[in-house]
C-alpha positions in Angstrom: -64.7 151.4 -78.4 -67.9 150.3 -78.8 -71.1 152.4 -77.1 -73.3 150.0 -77.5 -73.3 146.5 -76.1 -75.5 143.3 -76.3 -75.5 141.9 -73.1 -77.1 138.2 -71.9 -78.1 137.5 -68.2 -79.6 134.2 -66.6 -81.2 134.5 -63.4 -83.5 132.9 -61.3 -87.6 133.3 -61.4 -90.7 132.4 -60.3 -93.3 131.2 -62.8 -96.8 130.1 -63.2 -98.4 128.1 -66.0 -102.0 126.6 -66.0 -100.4 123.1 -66.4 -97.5 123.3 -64.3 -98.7 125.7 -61.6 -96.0 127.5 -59.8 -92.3 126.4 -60.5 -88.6 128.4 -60.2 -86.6 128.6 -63.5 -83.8 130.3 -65.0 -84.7 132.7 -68.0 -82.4 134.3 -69.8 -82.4 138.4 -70.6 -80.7 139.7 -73.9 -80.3 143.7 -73.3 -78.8 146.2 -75.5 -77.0 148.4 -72.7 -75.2 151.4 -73.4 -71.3 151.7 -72.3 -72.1 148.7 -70.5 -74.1 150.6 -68.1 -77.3 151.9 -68.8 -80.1 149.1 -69.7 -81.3 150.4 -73.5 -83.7 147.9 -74.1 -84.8 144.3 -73.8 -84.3 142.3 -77.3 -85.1 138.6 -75.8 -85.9 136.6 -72.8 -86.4 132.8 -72.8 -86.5 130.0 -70.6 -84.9 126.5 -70.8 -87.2 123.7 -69.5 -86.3 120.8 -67.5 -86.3 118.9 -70.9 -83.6 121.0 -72.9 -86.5 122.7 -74.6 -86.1 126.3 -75.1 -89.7 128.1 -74.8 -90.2 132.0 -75.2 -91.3 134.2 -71.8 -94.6 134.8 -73.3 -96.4 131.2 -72.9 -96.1 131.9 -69.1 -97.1 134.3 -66.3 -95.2 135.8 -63.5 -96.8 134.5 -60.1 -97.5 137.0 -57.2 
């Protein structure tokens, strides 16, 4: 039995870019978790766009 896990989520955010302005996408969280329970770490979160394009968390910021 393994302790620790890599674990990929997709759920639904709000965004803001300086082009786009404010939009909802999925992005994508890749978490080392351990026994499946506890969240370790996040290794990777990305976005798909609307074009099939896959762009890195970083280029955007969260809107509040």
């Amino acid at each position: 039995m393994r302790l620790i896990k890599i674990s990929r989520k997709t759920r639904l955010e709000h965004r803001h870019t300086v082009k786009m302005g404010a939009f909802d996408t999925k992005v994508t969280y890749i978490k080392q978790t351990l026994l499946n329970l506890i969240p370790l770490k996040t290794l990777h979160k990305y976005r798909e766009t609307y074009y099939g394009k896959i762009k890195d968390c970083e280029d955007c910021v969260l809107a509040k």
